[in-house]
ZASE-254537 format. One record per residue (C-alpha): x, y, z. Coordinates in nm, 2 decimals, padded with zeros to 4 digits. Each point is the difference from the previous one (the first is absolute). Layout:
BEGIN
REC       c1       c2       c3
REC        X        Y        Z
...
This chain:
BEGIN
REC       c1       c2       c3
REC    03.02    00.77    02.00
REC   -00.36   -00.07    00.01
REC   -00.20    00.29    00.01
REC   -00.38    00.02    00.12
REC   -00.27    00.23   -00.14
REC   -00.26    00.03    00.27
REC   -00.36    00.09   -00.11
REC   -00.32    00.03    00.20
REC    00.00   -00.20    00.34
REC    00.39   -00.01   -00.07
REC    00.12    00.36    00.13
REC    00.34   -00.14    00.21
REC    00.09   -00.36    00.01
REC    00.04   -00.07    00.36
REC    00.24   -00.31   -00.05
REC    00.23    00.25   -00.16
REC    00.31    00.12    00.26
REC    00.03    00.35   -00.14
REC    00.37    00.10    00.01
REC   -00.06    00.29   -00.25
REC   -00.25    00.26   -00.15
REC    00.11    00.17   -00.28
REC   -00.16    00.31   -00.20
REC    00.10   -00.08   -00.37
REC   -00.02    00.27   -00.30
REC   -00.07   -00.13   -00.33
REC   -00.04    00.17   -00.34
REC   -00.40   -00.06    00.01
REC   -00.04    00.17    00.32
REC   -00.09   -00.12    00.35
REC   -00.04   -00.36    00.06
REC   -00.33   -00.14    00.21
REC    00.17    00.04    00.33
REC    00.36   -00.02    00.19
REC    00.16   -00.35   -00.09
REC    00.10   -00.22    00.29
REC    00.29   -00.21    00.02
REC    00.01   -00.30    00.21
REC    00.10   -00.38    00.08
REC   -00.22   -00.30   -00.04
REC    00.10   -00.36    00.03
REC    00.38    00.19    00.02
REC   -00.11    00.06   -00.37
REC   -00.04    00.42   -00.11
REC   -00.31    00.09   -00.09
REC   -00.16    00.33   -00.12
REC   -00.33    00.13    00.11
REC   -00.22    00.29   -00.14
REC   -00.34    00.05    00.01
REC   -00.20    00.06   -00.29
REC   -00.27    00.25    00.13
REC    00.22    00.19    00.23
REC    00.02   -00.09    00.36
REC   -00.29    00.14    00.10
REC   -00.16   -00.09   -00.33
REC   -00.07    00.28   -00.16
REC    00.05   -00.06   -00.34
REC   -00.24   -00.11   -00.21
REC    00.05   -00.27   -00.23
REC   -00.01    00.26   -00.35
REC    00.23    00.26    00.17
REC    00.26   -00.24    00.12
REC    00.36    00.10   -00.17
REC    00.09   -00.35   -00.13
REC    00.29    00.11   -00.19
REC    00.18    00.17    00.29
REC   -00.08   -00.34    00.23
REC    00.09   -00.24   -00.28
REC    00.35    00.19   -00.03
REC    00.10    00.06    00.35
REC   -00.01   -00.40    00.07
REC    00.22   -00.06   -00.28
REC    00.23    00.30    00.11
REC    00.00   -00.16    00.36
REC    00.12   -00.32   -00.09
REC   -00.31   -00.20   -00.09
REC    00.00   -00.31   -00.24
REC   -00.32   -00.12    00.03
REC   -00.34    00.17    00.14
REC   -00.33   -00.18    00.19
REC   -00.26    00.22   -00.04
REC   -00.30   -00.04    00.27
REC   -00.31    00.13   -00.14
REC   -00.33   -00.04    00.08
REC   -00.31   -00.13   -00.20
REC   -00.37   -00.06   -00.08
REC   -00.10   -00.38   -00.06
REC   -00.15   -00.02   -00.37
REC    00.00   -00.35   -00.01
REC   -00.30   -00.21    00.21
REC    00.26   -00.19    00.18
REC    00.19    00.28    00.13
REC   -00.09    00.12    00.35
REC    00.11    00.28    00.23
REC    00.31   -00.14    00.16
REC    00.13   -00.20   -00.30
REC    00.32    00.06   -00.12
REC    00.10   -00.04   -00.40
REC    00.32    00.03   -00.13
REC   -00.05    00.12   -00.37
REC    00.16   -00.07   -00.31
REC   -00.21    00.24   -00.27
REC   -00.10    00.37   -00.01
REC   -00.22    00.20   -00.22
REC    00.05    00.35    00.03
REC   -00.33    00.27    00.02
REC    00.18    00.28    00.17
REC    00.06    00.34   -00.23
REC    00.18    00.26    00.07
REC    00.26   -00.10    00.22
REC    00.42    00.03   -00.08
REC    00.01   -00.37   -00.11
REC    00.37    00.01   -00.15
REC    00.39    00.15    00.04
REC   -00.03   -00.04   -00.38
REC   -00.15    00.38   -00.07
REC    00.14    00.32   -00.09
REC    00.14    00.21   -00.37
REC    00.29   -00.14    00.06
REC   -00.05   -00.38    00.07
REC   -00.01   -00.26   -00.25
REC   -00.26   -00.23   -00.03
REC    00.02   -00.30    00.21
REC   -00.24   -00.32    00.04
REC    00.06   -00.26    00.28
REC   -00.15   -00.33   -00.03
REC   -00.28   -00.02    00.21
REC   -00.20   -00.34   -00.03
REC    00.05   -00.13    00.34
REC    00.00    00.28    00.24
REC    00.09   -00.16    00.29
REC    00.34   -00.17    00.08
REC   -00.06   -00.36   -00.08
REC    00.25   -00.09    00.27
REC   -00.06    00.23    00.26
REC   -00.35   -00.10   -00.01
REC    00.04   -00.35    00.09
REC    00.22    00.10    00.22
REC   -00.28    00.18    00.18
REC   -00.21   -00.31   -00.03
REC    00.22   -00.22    00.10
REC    00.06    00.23    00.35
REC   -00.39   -00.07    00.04
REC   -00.03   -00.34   -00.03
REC    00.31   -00.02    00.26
REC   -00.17    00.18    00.22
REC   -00.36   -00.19   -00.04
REC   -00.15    00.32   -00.12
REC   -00.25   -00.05   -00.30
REC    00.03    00.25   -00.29
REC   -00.12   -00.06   -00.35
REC    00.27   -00.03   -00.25
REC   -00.07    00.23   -00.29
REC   -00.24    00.22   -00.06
REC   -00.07    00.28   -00.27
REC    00.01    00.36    00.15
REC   -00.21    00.30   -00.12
REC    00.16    00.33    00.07
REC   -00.27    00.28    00.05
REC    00.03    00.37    00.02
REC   -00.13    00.08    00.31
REC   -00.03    00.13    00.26
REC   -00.41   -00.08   -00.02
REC   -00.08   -00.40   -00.01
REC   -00.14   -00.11   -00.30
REC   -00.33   -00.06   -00.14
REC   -00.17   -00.34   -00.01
REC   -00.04    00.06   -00.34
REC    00.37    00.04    00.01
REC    00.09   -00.28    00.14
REC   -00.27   -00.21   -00.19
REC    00.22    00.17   -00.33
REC    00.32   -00.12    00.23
REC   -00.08   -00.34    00.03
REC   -00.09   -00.01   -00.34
REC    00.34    00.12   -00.09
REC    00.15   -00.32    00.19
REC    00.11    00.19    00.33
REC   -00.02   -00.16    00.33
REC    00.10    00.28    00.25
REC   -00.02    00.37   -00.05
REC    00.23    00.30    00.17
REC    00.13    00.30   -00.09
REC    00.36   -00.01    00.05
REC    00.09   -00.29   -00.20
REC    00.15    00.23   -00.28
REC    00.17    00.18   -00.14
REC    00.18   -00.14    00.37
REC    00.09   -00.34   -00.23
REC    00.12    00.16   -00.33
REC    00.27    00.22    00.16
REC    00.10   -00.28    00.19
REC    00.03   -00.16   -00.30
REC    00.21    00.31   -00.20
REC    00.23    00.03    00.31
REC    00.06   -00.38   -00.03
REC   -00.11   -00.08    00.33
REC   -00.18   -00.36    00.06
REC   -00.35    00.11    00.11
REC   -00.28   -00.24    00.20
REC   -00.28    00.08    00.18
REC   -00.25   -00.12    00.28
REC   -00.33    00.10   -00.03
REC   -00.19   -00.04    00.36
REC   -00.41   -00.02   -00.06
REC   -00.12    00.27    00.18
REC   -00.36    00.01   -00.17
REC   -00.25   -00.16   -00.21
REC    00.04    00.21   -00.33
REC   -00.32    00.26   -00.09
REC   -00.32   -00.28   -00.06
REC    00.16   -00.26    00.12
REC   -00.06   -00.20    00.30
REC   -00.07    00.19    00.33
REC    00.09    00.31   -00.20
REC   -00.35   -00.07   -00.23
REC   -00.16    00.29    00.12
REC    00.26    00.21    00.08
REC    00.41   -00.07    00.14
REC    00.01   -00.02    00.37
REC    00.28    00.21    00.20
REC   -00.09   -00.10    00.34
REC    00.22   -00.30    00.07
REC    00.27    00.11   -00.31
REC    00.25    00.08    00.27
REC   -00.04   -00.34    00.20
REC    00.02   -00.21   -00.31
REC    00.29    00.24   -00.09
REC    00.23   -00.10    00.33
REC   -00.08   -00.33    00.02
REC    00.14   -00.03   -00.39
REC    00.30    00.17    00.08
REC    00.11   -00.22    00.24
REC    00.00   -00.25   -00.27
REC    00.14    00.21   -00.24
REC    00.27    00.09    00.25
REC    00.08   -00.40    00.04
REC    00.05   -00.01   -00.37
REC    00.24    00.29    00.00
REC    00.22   -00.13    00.24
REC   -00.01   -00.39   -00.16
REC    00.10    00.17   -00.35
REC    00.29    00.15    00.15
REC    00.13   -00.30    00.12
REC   -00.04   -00.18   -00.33
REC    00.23    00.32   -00.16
């Protein structure tokens, strides 16, 4: 079963036939939201959103653990994760869509493993490509079927949030080889990775990043949510191609 991770602009997925919603328990706590199970393409498919449905939760405070470990208690074997993003890169404008391959983390503070507690033994996972090398051309693939452009590969830089950054930031960023910048990215990716769940992503441009482009001076919220919709309708295409390639 496929299970979708819905981030800002992404609250419900509209092509999804909800059969189910289901409040699931987990050992870290509360998960984002109730989880909704429904059809697609006659295929299963697992929705929750990230932020709450009526997206309250900000980016630091979200309970990764508990959302991690619900889908893979619900039947999930692989995760898309739909998250938002600032364009570090010239070429990246709002409305783009990239589908990365690299993260660098600069949250702090957040639950970022299952590996903790006294009476745990220490345990490293392998974490050089973050992403699911097949699941991610998967998603590309889904694109090109459906003429939608996206840029293949791109390196993501997790912030803490929930304020935007700098431009000296992102000038430090960029400098550091990232591309795109969020704040949900991780620890989201590494517990994916410890509960042995393929993990992708698609990262919709929402904004030029802090300094860059028409965000120079200062980033613009006044057409966010127009560029937002018309993205997801894209991003919705590419969910529904993907499933038919699984």
């Amino acid at each position: 079963m496929l299970a979708i991770i819905g981030g800002s602009g992404l609250t419900q997925l509209s092509n999804l036939d909800v059969q189910e919603r289901r409040v699931i328990r987990t050992p870290y706590g509360e998960s984002s939201g109730v989880l909704s199970f429904g059809r697609m393409r006659g295929r299963d498919v697992l929705f929750l959103p990230r932020h709450g449905y009526g997206h309250s939760i900000p980016p630091h405070r979200v309970n990764y653990r508990a959302n991690i470990w619900a889908l893979k208690e619900c039947g999930a074997q692989r995760v898309v994760s739909i998250a938002s993003v600032g364009g570090i890169r010239a070429d990246l404008n709002p409305g783009d869509i990239v589908i990365p391959h690299q993260i660098m983390d600069y949250t702090w503070g957040r639950k970022n493993t299952y590996f903790d507690g006294n009476d745990v033994s220490v345990t490293h996972v392998d974490f050089t490509h973050p992403y699911d090398e097949n699941l991610r051309r998967q998603l590309v693939l889904s694109a090109a079927a459906a003429g939608i452009a996206v840029r293949d590969g791109g390196v993501y830089a997790a912030t803490q949030g929930p304020r935007l950054e700098t431009a000296a930031e992102i000038d430090r960023l960029e400098r550091d080889g990232a591309e795109v910048v969020g704040m949900t990215g991780m620890p989201e990716a590494v517990l994916a990775r410890e509960m042995e769940l393929p993990y992708a992503a698609i990262n919709p441009v929402a904004n030029h990043a802090a300094g860059r482009g028409k965000s120079a001076e200062h980033v613009r919220f006044e057409h966010l949510s127009e560029i937002l919709n018309e993205v997801m309708s894209r991003v919705r295409t590419i969910i529904d191609g993907v499933i038919r390639l699984l």
